[in-house]
FIRO-15180 format. One line per field, with one value per residue (C-alpha): residue number from 1; x, y, z; residue in three letters. Coordinates in steps of 0.25 Angstrom, whole numbers, plus 5000, padded with zeros to 4 digits. Example, Ala and Ser with C-alpha at 12.3 -4.5 7.8 and 13.67 -1.06 7.14 Angstrom:
FIRO-15180
num: (1/2)
px: (5049/5055)
py: (4982/4996)
pz: (5031/5029)
residu: (ALA/SER)
end
This chain:
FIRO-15180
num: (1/2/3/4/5/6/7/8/9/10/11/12/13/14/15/16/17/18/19/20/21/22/23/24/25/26/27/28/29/30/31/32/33/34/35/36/37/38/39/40/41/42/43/44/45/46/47/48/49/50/51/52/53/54/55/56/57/58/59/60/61/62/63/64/65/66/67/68/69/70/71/72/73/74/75/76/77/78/79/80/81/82/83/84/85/86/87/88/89/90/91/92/93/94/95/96/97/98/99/100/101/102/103/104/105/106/107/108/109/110/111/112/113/114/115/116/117/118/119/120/121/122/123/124/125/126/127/128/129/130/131/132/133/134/135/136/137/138/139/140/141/142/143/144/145/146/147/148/149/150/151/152/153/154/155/156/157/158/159/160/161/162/163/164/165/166/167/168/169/170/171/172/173/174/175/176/177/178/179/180/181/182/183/184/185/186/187/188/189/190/191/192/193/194/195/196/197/198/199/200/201/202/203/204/205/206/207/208/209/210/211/212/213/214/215/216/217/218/219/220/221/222/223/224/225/226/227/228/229/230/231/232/233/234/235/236/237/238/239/240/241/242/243/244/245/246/247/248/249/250/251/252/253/254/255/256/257/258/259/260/261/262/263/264/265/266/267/268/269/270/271/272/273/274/275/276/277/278/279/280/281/282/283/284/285/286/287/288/289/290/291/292/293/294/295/296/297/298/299/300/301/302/303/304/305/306/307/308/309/310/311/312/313/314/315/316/317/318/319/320/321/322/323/324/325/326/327/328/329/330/331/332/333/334/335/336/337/338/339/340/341/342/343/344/345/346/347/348/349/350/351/352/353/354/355/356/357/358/359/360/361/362/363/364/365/366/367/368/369/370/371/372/373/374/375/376/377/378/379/380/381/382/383/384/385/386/387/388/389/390/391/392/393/394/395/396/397/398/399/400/401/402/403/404/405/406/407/408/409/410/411/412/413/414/415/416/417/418/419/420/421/422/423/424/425/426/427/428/429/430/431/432/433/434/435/436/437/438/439/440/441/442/443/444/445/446/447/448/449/450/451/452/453/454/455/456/457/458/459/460/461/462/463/464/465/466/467/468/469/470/471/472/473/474/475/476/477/478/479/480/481/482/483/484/485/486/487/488/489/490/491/492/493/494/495/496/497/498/499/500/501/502/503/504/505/506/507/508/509/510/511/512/513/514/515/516/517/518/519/520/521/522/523/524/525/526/527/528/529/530/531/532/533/534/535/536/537/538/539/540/541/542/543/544/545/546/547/548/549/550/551/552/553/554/555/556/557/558/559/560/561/562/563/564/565/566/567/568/569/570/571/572/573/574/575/576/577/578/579/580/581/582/583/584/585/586/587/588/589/590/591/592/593/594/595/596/597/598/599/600/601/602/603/604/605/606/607/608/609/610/611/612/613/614)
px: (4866/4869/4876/4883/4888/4894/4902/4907/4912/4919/4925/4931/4935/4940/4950/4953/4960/4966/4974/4980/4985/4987/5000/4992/4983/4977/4972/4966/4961/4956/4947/4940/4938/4930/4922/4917/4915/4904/4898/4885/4874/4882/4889/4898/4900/4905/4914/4920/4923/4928/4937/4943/4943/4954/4962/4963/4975/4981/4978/4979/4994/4992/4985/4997/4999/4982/4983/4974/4966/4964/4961/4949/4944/4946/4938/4927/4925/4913/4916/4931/4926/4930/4945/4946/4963/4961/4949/4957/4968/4959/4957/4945/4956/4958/4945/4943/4955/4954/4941/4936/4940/4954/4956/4964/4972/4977/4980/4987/4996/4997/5002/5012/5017/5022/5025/5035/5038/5038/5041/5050/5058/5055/5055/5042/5040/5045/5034/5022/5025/5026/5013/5006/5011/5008/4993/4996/5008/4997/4984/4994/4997/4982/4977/4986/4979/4966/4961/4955/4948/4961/4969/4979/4983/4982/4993/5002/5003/5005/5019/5022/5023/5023/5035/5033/5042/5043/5050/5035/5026/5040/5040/5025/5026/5037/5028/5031/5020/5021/5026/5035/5042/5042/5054/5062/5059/5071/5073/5074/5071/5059/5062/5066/5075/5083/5087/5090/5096/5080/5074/5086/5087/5071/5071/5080/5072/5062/5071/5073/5059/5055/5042/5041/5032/5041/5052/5046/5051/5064/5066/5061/5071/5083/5083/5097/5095/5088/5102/5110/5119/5116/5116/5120/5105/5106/5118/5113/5099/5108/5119/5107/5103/5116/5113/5107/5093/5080/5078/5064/5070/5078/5067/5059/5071/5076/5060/5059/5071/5078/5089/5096/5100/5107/5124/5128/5121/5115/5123/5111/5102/5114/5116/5102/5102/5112/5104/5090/5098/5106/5090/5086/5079/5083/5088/5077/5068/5066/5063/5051/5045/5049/5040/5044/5036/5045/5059/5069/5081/5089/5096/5082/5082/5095/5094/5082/5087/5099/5092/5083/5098/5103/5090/5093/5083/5086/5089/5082/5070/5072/5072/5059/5052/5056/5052/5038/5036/5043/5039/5048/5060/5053/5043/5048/5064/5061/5057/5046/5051/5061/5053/5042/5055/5062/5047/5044/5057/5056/5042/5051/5047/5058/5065/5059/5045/5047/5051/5041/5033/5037/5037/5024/5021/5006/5003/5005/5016/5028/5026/5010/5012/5024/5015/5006/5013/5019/5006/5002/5013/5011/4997/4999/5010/5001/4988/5000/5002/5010/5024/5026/5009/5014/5026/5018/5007/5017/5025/5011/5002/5011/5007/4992/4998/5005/4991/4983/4985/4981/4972/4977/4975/4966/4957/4956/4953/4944/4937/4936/4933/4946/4956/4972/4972/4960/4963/4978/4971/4962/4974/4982/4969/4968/4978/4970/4960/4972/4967/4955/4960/4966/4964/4951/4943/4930/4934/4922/4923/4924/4914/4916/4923/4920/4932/4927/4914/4918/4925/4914/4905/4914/4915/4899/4901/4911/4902/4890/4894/4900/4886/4885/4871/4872/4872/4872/4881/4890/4893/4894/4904/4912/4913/4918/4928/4933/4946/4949/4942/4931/4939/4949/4941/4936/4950/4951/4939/4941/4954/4947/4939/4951/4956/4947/4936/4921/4916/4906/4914/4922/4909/4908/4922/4922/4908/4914/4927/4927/4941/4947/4945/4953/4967/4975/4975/4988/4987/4976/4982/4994/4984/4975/4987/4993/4980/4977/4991/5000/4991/4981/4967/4957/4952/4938/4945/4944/4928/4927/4937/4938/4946/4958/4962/4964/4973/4987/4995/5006/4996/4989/5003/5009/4995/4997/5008/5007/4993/5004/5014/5004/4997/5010/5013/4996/4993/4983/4972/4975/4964/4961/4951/4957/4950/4953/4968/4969/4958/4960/4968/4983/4981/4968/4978/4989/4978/4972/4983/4997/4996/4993/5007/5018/5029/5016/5018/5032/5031/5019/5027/5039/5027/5025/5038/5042/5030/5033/5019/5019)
py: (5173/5172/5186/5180/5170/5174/5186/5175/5168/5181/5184/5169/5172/5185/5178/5168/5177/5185/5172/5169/5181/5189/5197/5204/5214/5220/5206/5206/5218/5216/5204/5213/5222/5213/5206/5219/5226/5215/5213/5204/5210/5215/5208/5203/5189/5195/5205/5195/5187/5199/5200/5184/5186/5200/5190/5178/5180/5184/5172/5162/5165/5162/5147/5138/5146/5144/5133/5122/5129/5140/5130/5124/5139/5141/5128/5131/5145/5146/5162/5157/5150/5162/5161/5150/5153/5144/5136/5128/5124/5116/5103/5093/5085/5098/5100/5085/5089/5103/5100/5109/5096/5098/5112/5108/5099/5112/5119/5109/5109/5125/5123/5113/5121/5132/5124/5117/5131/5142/5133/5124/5131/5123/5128/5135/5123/5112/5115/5117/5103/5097/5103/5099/5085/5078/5075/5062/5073/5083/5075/5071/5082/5087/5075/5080/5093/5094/5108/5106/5121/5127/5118/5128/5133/5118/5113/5126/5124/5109/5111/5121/5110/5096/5096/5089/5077/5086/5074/5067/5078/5078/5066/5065/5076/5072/5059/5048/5041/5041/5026/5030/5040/5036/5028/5040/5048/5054/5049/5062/5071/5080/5093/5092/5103/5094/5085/5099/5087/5081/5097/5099/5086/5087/5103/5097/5087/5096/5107/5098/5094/5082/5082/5083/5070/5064/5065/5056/5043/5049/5050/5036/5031/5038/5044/5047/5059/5068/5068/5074/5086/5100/5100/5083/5080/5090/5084/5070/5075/5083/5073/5064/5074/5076/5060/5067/5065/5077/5084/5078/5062/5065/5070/5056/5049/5054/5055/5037/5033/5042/5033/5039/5050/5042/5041/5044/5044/5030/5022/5013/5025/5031/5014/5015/5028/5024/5009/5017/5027/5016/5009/5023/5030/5044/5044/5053/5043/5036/5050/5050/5036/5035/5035/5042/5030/5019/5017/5014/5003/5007/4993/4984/4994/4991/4976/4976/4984/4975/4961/4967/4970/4957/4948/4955/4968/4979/4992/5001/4991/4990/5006/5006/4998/5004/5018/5012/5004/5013/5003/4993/4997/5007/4996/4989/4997/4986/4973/4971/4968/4960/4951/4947/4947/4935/4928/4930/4924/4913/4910/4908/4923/4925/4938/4942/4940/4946/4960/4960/4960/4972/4979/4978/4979/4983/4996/4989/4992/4982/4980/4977/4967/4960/4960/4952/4943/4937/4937/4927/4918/4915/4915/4903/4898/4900/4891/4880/4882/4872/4880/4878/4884/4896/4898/4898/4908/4919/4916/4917/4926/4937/4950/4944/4940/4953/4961/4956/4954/4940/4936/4927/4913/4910/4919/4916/4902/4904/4913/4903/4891/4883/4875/4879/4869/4873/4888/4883/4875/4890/4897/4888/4886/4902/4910/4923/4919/4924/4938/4936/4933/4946/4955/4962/4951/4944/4928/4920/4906/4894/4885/4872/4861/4846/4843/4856/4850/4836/4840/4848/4833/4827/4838/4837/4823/4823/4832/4828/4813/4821/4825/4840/4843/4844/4859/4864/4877/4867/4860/4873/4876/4865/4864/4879/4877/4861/4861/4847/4835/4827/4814/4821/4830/4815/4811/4823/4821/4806/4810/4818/4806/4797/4805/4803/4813/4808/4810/4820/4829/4830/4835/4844/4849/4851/4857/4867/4870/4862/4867/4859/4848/4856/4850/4839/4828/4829/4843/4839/4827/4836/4846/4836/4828/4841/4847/4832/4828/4840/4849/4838/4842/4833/4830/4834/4849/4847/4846/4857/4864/4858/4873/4870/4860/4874/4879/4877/4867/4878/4887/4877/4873/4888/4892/4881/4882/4896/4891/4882/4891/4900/4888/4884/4899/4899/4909/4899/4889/4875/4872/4879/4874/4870/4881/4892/4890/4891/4898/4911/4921/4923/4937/4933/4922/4930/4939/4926/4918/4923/4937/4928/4929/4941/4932/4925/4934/4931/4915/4916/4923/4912/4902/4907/4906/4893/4885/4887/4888/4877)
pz: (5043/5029/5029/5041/5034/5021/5030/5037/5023/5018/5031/5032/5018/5020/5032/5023/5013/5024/5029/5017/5014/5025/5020/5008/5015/5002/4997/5012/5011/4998/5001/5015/5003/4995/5007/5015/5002/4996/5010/5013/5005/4992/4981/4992/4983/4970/4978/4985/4973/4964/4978/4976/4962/4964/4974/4965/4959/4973/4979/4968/4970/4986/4983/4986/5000/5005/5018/5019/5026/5017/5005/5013/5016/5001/4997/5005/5006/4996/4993/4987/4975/4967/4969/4959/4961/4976/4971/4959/4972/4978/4974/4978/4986/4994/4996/5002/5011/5015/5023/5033/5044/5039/5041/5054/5046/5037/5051/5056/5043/5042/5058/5055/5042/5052/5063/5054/5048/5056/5068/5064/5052/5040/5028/5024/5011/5019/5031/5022/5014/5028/5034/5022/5018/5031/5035/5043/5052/5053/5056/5067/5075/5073/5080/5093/5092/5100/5098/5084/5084/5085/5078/5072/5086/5090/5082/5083/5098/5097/5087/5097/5108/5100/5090/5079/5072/5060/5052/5052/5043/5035/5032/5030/5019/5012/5009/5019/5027/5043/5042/5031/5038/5054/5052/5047/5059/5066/5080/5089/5079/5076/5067/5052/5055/5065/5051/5041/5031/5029/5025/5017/5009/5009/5003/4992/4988/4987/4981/4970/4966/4974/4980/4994/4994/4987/4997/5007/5000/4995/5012/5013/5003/5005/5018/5017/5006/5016/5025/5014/5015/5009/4994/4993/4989/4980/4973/4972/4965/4956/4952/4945/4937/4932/4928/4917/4925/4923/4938/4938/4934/4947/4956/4952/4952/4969/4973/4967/4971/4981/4985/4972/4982/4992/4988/4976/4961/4960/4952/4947/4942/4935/4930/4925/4917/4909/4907/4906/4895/4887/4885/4879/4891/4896/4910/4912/4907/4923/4929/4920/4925/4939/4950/4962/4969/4965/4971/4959/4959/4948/4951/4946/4935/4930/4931/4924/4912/4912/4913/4900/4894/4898/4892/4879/4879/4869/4878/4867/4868/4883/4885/4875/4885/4897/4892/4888/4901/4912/4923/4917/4924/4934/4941/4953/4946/4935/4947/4941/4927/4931/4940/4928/4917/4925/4927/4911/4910/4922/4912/4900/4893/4882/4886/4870/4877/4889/4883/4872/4884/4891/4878/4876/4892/4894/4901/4914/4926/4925/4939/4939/4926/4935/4948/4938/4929/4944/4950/4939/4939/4955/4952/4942/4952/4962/4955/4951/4937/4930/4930/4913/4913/4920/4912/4899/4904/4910/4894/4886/4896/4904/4897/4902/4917/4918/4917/4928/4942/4946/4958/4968/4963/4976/4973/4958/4962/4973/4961/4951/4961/4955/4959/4955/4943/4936/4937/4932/4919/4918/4916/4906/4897/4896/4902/4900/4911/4921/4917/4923/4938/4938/4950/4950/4941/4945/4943/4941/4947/4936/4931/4940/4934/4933/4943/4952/4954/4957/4967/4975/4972/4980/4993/4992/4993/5004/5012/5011/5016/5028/5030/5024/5018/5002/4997/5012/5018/5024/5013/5004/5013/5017/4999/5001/5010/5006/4999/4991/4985/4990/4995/5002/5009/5014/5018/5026/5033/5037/5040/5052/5056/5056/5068/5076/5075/5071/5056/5062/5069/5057/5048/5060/5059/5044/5045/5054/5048/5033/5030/5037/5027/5017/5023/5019/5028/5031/5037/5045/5050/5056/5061/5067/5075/5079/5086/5093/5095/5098/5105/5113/5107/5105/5091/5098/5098/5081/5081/5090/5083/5067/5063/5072/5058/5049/5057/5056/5064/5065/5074/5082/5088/5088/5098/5106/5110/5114/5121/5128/5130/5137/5146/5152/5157/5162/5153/5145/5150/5148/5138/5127/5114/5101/5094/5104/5101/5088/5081/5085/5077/5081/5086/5095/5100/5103/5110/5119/5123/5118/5126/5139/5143/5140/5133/5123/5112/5111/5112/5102/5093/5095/5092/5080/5076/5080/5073/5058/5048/5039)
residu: (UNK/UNK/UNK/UNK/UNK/UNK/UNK/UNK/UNK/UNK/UNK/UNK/UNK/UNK/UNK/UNK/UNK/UNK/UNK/UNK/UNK/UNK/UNK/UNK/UNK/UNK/UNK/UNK/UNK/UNK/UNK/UNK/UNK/UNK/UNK/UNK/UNK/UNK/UNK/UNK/UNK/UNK/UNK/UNK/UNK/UNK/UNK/UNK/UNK/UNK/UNK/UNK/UNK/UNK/UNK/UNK/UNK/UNK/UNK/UNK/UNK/UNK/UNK/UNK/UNK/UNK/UNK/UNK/UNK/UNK/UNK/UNK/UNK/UNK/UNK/UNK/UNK/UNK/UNK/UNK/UNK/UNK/UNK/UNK/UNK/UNK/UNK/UNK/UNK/UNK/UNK/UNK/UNK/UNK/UNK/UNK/UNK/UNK/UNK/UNK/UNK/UNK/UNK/UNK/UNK/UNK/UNK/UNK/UNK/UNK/UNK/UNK/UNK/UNK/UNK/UNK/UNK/UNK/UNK/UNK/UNK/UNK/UNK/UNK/UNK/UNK/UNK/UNK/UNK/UNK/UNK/UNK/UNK/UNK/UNK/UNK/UNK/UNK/UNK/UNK/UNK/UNK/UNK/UNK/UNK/UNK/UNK/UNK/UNK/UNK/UNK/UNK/UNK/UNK/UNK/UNK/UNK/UNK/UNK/UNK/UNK/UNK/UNK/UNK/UNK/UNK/UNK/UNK/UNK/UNK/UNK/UNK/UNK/UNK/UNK/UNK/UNK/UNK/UNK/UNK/UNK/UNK/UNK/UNK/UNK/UNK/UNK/UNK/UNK/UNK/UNK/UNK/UNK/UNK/UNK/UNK/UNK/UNK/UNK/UNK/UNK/UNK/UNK/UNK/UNK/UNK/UNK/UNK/UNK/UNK/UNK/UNK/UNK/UNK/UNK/UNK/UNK/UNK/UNK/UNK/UNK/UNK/UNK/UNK/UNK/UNK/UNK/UNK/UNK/UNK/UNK/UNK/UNK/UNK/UNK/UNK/UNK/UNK/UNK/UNK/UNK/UNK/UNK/UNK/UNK/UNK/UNK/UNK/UNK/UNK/UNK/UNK/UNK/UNK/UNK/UNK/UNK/UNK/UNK/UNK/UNK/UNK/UNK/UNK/UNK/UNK/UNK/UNK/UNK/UNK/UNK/UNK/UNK/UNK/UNK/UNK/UNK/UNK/UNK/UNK/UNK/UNK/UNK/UNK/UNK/UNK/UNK/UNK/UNK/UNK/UNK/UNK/UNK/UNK/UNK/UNK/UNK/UNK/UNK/UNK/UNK/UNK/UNK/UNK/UNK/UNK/UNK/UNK/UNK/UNK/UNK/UNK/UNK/UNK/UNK/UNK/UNK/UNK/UNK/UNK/UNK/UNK/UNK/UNK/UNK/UNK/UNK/UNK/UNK/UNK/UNK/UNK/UNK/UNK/UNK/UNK/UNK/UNK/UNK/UNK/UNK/UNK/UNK/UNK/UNK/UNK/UNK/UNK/UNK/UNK/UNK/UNK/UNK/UNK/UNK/UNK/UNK/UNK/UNK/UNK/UNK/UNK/UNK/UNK/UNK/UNK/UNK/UNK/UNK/UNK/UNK/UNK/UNK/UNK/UNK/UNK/UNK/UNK/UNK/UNK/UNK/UNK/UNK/UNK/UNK/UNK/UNK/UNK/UNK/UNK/UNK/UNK/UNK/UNK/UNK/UNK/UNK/UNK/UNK/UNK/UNK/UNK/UNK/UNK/UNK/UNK/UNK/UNK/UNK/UNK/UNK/UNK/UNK/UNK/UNK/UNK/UNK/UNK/UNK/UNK/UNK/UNK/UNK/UNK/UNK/UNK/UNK/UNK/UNK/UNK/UNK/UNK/UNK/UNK/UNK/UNK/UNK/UNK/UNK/UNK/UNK/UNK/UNK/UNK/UNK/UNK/UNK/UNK/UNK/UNK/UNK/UNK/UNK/UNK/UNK/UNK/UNK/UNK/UNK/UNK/UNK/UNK/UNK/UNK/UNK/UNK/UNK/UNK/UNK/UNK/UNK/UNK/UNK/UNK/UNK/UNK/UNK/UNK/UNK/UNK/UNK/UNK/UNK/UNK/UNK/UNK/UNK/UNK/UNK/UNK/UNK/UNK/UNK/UNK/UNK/UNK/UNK/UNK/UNK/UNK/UNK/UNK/UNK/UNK/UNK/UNK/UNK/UNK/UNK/UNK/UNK/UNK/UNK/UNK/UNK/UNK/UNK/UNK/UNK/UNK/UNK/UNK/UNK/UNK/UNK/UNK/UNK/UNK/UNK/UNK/UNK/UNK/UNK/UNK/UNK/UNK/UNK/UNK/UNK/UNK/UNK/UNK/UNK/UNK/UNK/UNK/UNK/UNK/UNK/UNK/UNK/UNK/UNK/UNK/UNK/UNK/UNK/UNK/UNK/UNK/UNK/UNK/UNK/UNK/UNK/UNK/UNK/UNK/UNK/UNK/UNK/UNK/UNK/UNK/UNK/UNK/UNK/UNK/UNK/UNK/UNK/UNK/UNK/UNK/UNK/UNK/UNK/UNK/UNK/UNK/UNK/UNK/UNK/UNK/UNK/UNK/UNK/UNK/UNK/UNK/UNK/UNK/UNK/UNK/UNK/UNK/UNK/UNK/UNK/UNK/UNK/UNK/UNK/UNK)
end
């Protein structure tokens, strides 16, 4: 069984070296050679390594040309170890992906390499960038092929009768996602071949040095390059290096920004050269720190270097700065810098300030410390900061501000247990406790105060002459979920009774739902007479039903009149129990009582419309 085996290893081996290079009988014959001269029993082994070792240089030649297949052979095949020239191809990626599971994926790309060759006359380049750059295209077609043994033979005979929309593994491979690129589908169309302008445009490109994967955005941005006549892209790329510009500055420049193609030599690049020049910057400076990520507006840039000029900037200084902090101009095309300049000077930063800022920028993105000097001031907006407080922080503390990304004040108050005004007077007495509600940090919760603890003395109070037992889970929660002081949590409550229900049906209403004593008086008053007026309950429906006082009076009329809508067309029983109505969510509602009738989707929708959310 052993001997079986290992003649089994060196004949697998012995086909695989026959496949890849069939032409070349002498390396073929060289290799039968070696195995049946070192057969079982002898130094078969070192014989058959002495024979990788003659073929080394041979095949390290051959790497770039092995299939997928081949690779995965190679990776495995125990007895290949020796030919180091195929060994240092591999990386640990491949051999996470070339796994015996996906051998039907490498056949179903070497099938569709020559379908889109052989078959379909694409250029030999072109086919294998496409055959190997589209996983989502191929995984596709290999789920419509059921023979799995035979899959090569499979997916041959289903091209052969199922033409393929060649424009989708294109598009796929040059870098776009299938929701990227199914709107730029051709109607009627299927072969690449039936637009020659896409290829030619597209080998261009290529021609000149852009990366295919590269190419997918340039499509997205300016489709209209990719219809050009022979030798008019050409031209385009070429007249801006006559600009002066490096080839590379112009292969980032078209691949960041392709709409520089479209028409003639943009007028705002060649405007911005010159400004980015008369600073002291090379006009290959930008093709050095452009991402081929970002779109560019040379129009922001240049207002940003000329509101700089205009607030009295020294343009040697200004180029120092640019050349130190690239993102300055680059982030956002300069957006972001501009935004947190006008809200330094909105703050009363002195223009003197403001750049000595910048000039001594930390090594942070512009954009990030904008994202968080704004974050910042609407959390201090947002807590109500005295205006003239705020204004002196953002003056005194925004290198600080601009280095951490704030928490949501909701959470930094439900964190500390504090109210808006304690945290504001926390702030104001030590400004440097801001870093610590930065995103990602622990916030231990604060001592409790004298005025914090008065106030929970007067809940207890309130709740335990409604009847609550002292330290109990209901009263722990009703303290939880109360919102105000102890007198006007009584007000609401006798505000209940007044109506007309009994003092112990409201304990057991805000037992059951103690939220709803959160509300001012006001609100519930309207909610309250909208409910027992408008719509006819009863005010019994509240104790059976305390939760219908969260909801909004906006949706309580929007669902009954739809309930009444459908119960004049008999599509909904004449009864139907407050809480039935209302406390469902919107798409179990739709589901219950809107479907009922054809036209209830459309009148709901018109409901929705017509009753505006206060």
């Amino acid at each position: 069984m052993m001997i079986h085996t290992k003649k089994l290893a060196n004949s697998c081996s012995l086909k695989w070296f026959s496949r890849i290079c069939p032409e070349n009988d002498t390396y073929s014959s060289k290799i039968q050679t070696c195995c049946q001269s070192h057969a079982p029993g002898t130094k078969r082994h070192l014989g058959y390594q002495r024979a990788l070792h003659a073929l080394e240089p041979f095949f390290a030649n051959r790497v770039p040309h092995i299939s997928l297949n081949d690779r995965v052979f190679l990776a495995k095949d125990p007895h290949l170890n020796g030919l180091r020239g195929f060994g240092s191809g591999i990386t640990p990626e491949d051999r996470q992906i070339l796994h015996p599971s996906n051998r039907n994926f490498a056949k179903a790309q070497a099938v569709l390499l020559d379908y889109l060759h052989s078959t379909r006359g694409i250029y030999f380049t072109d086919a294998e960038h496409i055959s190997k750059n589209c996983p989502i295209f191929v995984w596709r077609i290999l789920e419509k092929v059921e023979d799995k043994e035979e899959i090569g033979r499979a997916l041959v005979r289903y091209l052969r009768y199922h033409p393929i929309n060649e424009f989708e593994p294109f598009f796929e491979s040059i870098g776009l996602k299938p929701s990227e690129y199914i709107p730029f589908l051709p109607r009627e169309l299927m072969f690449l071949s039936d637009v020659e302008e896409l290829l030619n445009n597209y080998r261009d490109l290529c021609n000149y040095g852009i990366a295919r994967n590269k190419i997918g955005k340039m499509y997205k941005e300016a489709k209209d390059i990719f219809m050009y006549g022979p030798g008019l892209l050409k031209s385009k790329l070429l007249s801006y290096e006559q600009l002066g510009l490096r080839k590379y500055t112009v292969i980032k420049l078209v691949a960041s920004t392709p709409v520089l193609l479209l028409g003639d030599v943009n007028k705002e690049f060649v405007l911005l050269l010159k400004n980015l020049e008369e600073i002291g910057l090379p006009r290959d400076w930008i093709g050095g720190t452009v991402s081929e990520k970002n779109t560019c507006f040379w129009g922001k840039m240049l207002v940003l270097l000329k509101f700089f000029k205009d607030m009295g900037f020294d343009e040697k200084k200004l180029g120092t700065l640019i050349s130190k902090h690239p993102s300055f101009l680059l982030d956002g095309s300069g957006e972001a810098v501009f935004s947190v300049t006008c809200l330094l000077l909105k703050m009363g930063v002195s223009r003197k300030e403001i750049f000595f800022m910048f000039s001594e920028f930390p090594h942070l993105q512009v954009g990030s410390f904008a994202r968080n000097l704004r974050r910042a001031f609407e959390f201090l907006v947002e807590i109500e900061m005295d205006f003239e407080d705020i204004k002196e922080l953002i003056c005194h503390h925004k290198d600080t501000l601009g280095l951490v990304l704030m928490k949501k004040p909701t959470s930094i108050m439900s964190n500390l247990s504090s109210g808006k005004k304690r945290l504001c007077k926390i702030i104001t007495d030590d400004p440097h406790q801001m870093q610590k509600y930065a995103m990602g940090l622990k916030v231990p919760p604060l001592p409790s105060d004298d005025s914090i603890l008065k106030s929970i003395i007067e809940k207890k109070k309130f709740l335990s002459h409604l009847g609550f037992v002292d330290n109990s889970k209901e009263m722990k929660r009703a303290l939880e979920v109360f919102r105000g002081k102890g007198d006007e949590l009584q007000e609401r409550f006798d505000f209940f009774v007044r109506s007309g229900l009994n003092p112990s049906d409201v304990l057991d209403m805000l037992k059951r739902a103690p939220h709803i004593l959160n509300q001012k008086i006001e609100v519930l008053d309207e909610k309250l007479s909208f409910i027992i007026n408008n719509l006819g309950y009863p005010l019994s429906s509240l104790v059976r039903f305390p939760q219908c006082m969260s909801y909004t009076t906006e949706r309580v009329k929007r669902r009954h009149l739809m309930y009444d809508w459908l119960k004049e067309r008999g599509k909904a029983t004449t009864a139907l129990a407050l809480g039935s109505l209302i406390a469902c969510s919107d798409k179990m509602f739709i589901k219950r009582f809107v479907s009922l009738h054809p036209d209830g989707p459309k009148v709901w929708e018109s409901f929705k419309k017509s009753i505006i959310f206060k």
